[in-house]
ZAVEX-804292 format. One record per residue (C-alpha): chain; x, y negated, z negated; residue in three letters. Coordinates in nm, 4 decimals. Example, Ala and Ser with C-alpha at 12.3 -4.5 7.8 and 13.67 -1.06 7.14 Angstrom:
2
  c         x         y         z    r
  A    1.2300    0.4500   -0.7800  ALA
  A    1.3670    0.1060   -0.7140  SER
***
This chain:
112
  c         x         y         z    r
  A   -0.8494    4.2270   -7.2584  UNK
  A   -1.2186    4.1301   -7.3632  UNK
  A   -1.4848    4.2557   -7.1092  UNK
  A   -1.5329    3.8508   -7.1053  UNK
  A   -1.1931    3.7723   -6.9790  UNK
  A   -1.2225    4.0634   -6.7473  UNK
  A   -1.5002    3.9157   -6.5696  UNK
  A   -1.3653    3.5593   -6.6074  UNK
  A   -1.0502    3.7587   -6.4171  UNK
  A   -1.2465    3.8750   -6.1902  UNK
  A   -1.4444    3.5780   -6.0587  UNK
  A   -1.1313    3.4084   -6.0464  UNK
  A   -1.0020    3.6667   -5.8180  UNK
  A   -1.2733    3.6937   -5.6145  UNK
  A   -1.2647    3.2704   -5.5822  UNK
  A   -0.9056    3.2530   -5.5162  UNK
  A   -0.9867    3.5341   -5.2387  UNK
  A   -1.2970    3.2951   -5.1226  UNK
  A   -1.0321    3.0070   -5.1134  UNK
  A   -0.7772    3.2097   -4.9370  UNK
  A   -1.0373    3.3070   -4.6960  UNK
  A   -1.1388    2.9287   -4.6103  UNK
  A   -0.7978    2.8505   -4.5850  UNK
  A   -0.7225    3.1350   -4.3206  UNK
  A   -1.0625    3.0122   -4.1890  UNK
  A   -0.9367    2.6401   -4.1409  UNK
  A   -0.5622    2.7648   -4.0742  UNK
  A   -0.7720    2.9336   -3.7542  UNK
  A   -0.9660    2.6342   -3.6825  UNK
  A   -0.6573    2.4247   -3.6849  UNK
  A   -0.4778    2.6381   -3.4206  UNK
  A   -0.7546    2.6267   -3.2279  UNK
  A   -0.7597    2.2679   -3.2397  UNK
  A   -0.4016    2.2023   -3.1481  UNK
  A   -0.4654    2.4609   -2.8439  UNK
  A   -0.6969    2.2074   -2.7677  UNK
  A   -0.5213    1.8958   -2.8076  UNK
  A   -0.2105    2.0791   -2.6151  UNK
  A   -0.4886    2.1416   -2.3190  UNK
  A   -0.5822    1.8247   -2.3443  UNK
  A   -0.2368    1.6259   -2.3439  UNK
  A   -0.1557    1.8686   -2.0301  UNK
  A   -0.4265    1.7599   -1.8301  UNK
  A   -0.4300    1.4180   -1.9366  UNK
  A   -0.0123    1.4451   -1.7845  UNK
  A   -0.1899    1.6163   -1.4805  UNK
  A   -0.4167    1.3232   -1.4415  UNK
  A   -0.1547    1.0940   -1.4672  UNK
  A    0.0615    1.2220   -1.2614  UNK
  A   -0.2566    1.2677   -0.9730  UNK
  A   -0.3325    0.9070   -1.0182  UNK
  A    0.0559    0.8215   -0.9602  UNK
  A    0.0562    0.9945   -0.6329  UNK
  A   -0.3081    0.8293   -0.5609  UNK
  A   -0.1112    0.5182   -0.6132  UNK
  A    0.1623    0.5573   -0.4009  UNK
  A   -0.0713    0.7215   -0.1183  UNK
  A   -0.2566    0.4219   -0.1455  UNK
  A    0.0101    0.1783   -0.1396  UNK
  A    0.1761    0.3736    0.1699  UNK
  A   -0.1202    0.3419    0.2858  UNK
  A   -0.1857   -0.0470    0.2756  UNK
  A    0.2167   -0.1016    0.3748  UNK
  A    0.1402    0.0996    0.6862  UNK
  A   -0.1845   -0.0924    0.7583  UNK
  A    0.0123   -0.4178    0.7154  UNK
  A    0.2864   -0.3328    0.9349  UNK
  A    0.0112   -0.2192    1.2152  UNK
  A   -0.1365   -0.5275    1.1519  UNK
  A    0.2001   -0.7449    1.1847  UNK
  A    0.2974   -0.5635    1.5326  UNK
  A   -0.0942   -0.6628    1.6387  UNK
  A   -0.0312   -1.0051    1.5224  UNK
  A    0.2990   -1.0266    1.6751  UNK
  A    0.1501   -0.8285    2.0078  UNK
  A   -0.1223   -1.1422    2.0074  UNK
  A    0.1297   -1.4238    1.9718  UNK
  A    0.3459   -1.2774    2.2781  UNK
  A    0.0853   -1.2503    2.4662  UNK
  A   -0.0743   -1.5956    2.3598  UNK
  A    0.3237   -1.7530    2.4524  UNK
  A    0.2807   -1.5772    2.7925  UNK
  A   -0.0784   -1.6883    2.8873  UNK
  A    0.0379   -2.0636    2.7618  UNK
  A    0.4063   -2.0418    2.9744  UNK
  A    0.1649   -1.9200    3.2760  UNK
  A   -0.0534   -2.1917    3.1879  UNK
  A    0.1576   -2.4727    3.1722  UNK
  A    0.3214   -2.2824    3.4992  UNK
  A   -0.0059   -2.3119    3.6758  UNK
  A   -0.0473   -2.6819    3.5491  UNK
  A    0.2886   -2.7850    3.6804  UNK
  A    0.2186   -2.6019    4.0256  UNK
  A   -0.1448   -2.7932    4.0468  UNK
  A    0.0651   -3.1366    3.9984  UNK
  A    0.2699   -2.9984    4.2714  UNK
  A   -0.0067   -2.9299    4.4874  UNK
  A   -0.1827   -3.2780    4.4001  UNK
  A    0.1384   -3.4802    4.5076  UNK
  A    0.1808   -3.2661    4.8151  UNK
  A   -0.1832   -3.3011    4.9116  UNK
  A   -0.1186   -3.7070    4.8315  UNK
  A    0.1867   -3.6924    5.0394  UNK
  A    0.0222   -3.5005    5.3345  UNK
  A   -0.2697   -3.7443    5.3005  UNK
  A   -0.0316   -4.0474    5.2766  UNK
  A    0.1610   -3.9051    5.6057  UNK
  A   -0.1834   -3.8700    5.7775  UNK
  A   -0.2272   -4.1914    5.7352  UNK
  A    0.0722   -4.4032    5.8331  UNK
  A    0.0281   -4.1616    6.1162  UNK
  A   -0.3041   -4.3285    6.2522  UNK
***
């Protein structure tokens, strides 16, 4: 071999090493990267699953608010029925008392 294809031998060597070198380089980098993307995808399933609990908290939550809110309502319309029965109760008893005053006056008077 020529001391020219020797050194033509050589550099080519020493690039293929160069190239072997960036590949193991980027091979490195590459690992590194899915590592990453594997960190990544598990906290993005992490966040997911925290904002599907957040979700049903809050919907437990508002469900439990609206049933407190339906026994209130439902509390309110009892009582409202009650105070109108004892309403219309105390309105029939005031006729009552009307016509017996008007009858007591009435007697009274074909007394005299």
């Amino acid at each position: 071999m020529t001391p020219e294809q020797e050194q033509w031998l050589m550099r080519a060597i020493q690039e293929l090493q160069a190239s072997q070198r960036e590949l193991q380089a980027s091979q490195k980098e590459l690992q590194a990267a899915q590592r990453e993307l594997r960190l990544v995808q598990q906290n993005q399933q992490v966040l997911i699953q925290e904002l599907r609990e957040g979700q049903a908290m809050l919907a437990q939550f508002f469900r439990e608010a609206l049933d407190r809110f339906d026994e209130r309502t439902r509390a309110i319309e009892r009582r409202t029925e009650a105070l109108e029965r004892r309403t219309d109760e105390m309105a029939q008893e005031m006729r009552e008392m009307r016509q017996e005053i008007r009858d007591l006056r009435r007697d009274f008077l074909e007394r005299r």
